[in-house]
C-alpha positions as CSV (number, residue, x, y, z in Angstrom):
1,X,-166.3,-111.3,-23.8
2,X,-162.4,-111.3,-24.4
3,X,-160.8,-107.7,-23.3
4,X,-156.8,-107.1,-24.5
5,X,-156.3,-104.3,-22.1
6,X,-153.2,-101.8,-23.6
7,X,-150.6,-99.5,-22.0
8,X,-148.8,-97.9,-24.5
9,X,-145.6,-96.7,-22.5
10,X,-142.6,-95.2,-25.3
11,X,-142.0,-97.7,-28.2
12,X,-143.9,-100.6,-26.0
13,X,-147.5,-101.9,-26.3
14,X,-148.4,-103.4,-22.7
15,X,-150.6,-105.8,-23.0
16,X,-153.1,-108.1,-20.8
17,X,-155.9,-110.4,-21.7
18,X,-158.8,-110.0,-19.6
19,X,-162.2,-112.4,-20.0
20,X,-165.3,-112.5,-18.2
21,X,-167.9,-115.6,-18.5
22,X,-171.0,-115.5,-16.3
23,X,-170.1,-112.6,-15.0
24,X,-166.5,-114.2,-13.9
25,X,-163.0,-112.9,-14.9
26,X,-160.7,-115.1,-16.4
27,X,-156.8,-114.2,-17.2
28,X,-156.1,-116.3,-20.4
29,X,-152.8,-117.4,-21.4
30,X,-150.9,-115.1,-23.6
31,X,-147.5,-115.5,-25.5
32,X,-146.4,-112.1,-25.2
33,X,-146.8,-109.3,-22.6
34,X,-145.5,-106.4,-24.4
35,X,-145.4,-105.6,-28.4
36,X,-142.7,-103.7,-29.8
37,X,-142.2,-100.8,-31.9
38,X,-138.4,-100.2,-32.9
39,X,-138.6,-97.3,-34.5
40,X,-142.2,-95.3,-35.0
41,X,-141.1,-92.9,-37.2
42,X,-140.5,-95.3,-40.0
43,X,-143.3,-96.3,-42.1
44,X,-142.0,-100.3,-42.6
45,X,-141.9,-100.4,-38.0
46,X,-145.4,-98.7,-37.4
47,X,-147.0,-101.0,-40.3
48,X,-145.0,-103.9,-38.5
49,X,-146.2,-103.3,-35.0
50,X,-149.9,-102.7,-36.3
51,X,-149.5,-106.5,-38.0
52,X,-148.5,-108.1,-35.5
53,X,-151.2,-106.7,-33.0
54,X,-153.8,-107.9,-35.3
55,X,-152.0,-111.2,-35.5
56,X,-152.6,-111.0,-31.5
57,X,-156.5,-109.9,-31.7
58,X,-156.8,-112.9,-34.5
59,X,-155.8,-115.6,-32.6
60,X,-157.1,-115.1,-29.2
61,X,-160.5,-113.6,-31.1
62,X,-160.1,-110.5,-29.1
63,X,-163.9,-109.1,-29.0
64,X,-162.4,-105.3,-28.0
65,X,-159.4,-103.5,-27.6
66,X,-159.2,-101.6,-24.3
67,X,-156.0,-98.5,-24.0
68,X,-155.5,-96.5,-21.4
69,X,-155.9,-93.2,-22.5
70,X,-153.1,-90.8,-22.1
71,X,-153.1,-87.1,-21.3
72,X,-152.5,-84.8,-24.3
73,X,-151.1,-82.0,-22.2
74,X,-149.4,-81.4,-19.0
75,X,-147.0,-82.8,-16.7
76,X,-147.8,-86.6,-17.4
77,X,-148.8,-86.1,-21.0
78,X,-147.6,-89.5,-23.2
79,X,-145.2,-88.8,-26.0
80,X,-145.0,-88.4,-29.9
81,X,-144.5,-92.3,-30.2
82,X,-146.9,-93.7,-28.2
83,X,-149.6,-91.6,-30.1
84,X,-148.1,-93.0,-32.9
85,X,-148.7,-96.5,-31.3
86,X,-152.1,-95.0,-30.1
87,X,-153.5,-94.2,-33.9
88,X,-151.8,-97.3,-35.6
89,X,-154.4,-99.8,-33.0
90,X,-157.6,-97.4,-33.5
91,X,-157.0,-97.8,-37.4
92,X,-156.9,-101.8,-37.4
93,X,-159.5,-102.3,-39.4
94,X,-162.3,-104.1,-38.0
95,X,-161.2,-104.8,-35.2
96,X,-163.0,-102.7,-31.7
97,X,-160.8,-100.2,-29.8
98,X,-161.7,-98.0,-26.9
99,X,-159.6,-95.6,-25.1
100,X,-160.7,-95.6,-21.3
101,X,-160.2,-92.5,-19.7
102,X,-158.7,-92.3,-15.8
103,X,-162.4,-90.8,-14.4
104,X,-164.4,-93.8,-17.1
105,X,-161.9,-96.6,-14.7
106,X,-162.5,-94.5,-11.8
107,X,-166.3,-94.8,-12.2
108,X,-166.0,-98.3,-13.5
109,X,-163.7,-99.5,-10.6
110,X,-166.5,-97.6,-7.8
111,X,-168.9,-99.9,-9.5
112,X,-167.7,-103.1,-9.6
113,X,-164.4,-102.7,-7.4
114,X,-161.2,-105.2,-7.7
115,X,-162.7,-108.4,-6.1
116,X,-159.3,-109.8,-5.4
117,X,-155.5,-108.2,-5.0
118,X,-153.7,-107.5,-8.3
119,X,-150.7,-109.5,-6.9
120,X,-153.1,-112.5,-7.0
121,X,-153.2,-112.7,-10.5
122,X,-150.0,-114.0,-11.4
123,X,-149.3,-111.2,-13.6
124,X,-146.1,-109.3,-13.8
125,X,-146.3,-105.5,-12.2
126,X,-145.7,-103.6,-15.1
127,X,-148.9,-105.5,-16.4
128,X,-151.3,-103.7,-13.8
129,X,-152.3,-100.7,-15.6
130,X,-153.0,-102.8,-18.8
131,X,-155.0,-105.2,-16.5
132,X,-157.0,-102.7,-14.5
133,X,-158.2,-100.8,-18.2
134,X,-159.8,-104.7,-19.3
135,X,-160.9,-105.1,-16.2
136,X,-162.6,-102.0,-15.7
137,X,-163.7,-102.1,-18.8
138,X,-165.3,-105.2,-18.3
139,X,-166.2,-104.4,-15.0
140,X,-168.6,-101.1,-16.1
141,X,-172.1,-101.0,-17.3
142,X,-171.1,-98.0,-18.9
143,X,-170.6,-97.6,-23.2
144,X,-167.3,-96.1,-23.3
């Protein structure tokens, strides 16, 4: 099963493929780490960043789309644009998205743990939260 694990952090879709074969992870190539928004509140942008993800999930054949959810409220609630960013993945069409909650990867991650250190990945840092929702995602013998 192919995971694209999603941060969505301001106008900025942070992304990071995730796989697991016979119950091993894989970290396929990707040609972009990030996917861009300009401008959310225009119609043309959000329709523009919505294509292009799908472009993504087409070529790689994506099985499910994992983002970490965001709080609504509070001190570290996500802003205006990135639920913009948020609703335009969920309504791709066909394609599977889940939003994984911090206690869903807390659970996941206490069941199947990180066998290995993030910096062993060869992924950039601002990657890591993208990784760890496909991973513990993939990780979980939970239905999210």
């Amino acid at each position: 099963m192919l995971v694209c694990g999603v941060e969505l952090t301001g106008n900025d879709a942070i992304i990071c493929l995730v796989k697991m074969e016979d119950e091993i992870f894989h970290l396929p190539d990707c040609r972009v780490r990030r996917i861009s928004c300009e401008n959310p509140d225009i119609k043309n942008e959000l329709q523009y960043f919505q294509k292009t993800f799908l472009k993504l999930v087409e070529d790689y054949k994506v099985d499910r789309v994992v983002i970490k959810e965001r709080m609504k409220k509070g001190k570290f609630s996500g802003g205006a644009n990135g639920f913009k960013l948020e609703a335009a993945l969920q309504l791709m069409g066909d394609v599977k998205v889940t939003l994984m909650s911090s206690t869903n990867q807390k659970a996941s991650l206490k069941h199947y743990s990180l066998p290995f250190k993030f910096e062993e990945t060869g992924l950039k840092k601002f990657q890591e939260t993208a990784f760890m929702a496909g991973f513990s995602y993939l990780g979980g013998k939970y239905e999210w």
